[in-house]
N, C-alpha and C positions, 0 to 999 in steps of 0.2 A: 562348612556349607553356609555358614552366617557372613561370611567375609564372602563371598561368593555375592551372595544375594544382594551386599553392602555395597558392592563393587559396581554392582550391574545399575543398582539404585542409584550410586551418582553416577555414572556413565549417563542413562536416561535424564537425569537434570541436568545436566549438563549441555544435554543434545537438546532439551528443552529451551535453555537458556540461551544459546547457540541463538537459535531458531527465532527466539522472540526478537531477538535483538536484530538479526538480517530483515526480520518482517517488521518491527517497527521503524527501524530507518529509512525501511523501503514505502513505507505510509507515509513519511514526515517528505522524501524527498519528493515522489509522488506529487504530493498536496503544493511543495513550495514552486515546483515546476508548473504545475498548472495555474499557481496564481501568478506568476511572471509570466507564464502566454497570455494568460486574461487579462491583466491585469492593465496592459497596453491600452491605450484607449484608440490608437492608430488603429489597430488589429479589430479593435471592436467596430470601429467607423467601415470598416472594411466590410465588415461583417452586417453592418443594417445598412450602407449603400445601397439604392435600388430599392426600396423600402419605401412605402409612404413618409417615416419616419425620416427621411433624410432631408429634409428640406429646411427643418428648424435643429439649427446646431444646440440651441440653450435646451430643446427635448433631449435630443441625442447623448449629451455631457449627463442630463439630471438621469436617463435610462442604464446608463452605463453607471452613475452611482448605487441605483439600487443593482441593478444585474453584481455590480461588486461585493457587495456587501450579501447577496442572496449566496455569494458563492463560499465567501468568507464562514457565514452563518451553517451553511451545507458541510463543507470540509473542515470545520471544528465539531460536528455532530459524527460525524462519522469515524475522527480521528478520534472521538471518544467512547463511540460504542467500541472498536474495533481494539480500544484499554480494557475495556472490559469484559471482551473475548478474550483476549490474552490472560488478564487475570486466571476465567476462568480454563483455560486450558493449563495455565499454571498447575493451578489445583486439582485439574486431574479430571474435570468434566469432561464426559463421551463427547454431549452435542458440540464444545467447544475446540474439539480435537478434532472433527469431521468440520465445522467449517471453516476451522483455521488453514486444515488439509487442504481442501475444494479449493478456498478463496485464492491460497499460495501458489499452488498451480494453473490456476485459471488468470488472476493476476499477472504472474510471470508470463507466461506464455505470450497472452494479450498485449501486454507492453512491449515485448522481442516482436511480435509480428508488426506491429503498429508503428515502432521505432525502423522497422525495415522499410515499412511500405511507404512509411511517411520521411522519410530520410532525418529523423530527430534522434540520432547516433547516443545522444545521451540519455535516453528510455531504456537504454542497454541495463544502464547502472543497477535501475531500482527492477527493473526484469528481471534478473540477474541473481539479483540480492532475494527475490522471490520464489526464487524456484533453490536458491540454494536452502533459505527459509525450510521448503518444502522435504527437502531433500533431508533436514537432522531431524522434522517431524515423522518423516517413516522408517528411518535409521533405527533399524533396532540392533542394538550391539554385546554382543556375548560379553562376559568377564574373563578375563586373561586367565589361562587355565595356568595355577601356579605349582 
């Protein structure tokens, strides 16, 4: 019964470790894809055209350095709370486990519809990698009966 229980104990790390790993690639890819849309400054000029703001290019380049750097600053905060949920889902924390759960499917989801509606075919990836995430976090898997 000890080997049982041993069995099932790594199965569950395992499906832990699974899971961390779909969900943190999927943060990292996430983050680096949105700073290659942003990061454009063409796309940003697009974006405050029509604007009072567009009348002076040397405003428009200095707004776009901070709006950079604010995004920079945002997506390094959150790619590190988001270590530290992991952490604690590691370890076995409830509250860590319910919003790793929430975030992995609402995440995934959100990205498949968005990558649909938006035709950005490659939101698939880290969608994807999301829900599968999702999928070894509620994977609960018996021990091979020997």
């Amino acid at each position: 019964m000890a080997e049982s229980f041993s069995m099932s104990n790594t199965i569950l790390m395992r499906n832990k470790i699974i899971a961390l790993q779909c969900l943190s690639l999927s943060d990292i890819a996430s983050a680096i894809y949105s700073y290659i849309l942003l990061s454009d400054l063409e796309y940003f000029k697009k974006i405050v055209a029509g604007t009072e703001f567009s009348e002076s290019p040397q405003f428009i380049f200095e707004l776009y350095q901070v709006f950079l750097q604010t995004f920079i600053f945002v997506a390094i905060i959150i790619l590190l709370f988001h270590l530290v949920v992991y952490f604690f889902y590691f370890k076995g924390k409830k509250f860590a486990e319910l919003y790793v759960k929430y975030y992995s499917i609402f995440a995934g989801l959100s990205l498949i519809i968005f990558s649909m509606l938006q035709g950005q075919m490659i939101l698939l990836v880290p969608g994807c990698l999301y829900i599968l995430g999702f999928y070894f976090i509620v994977k609960k898997t018996e021990a091979p009966q020997t």
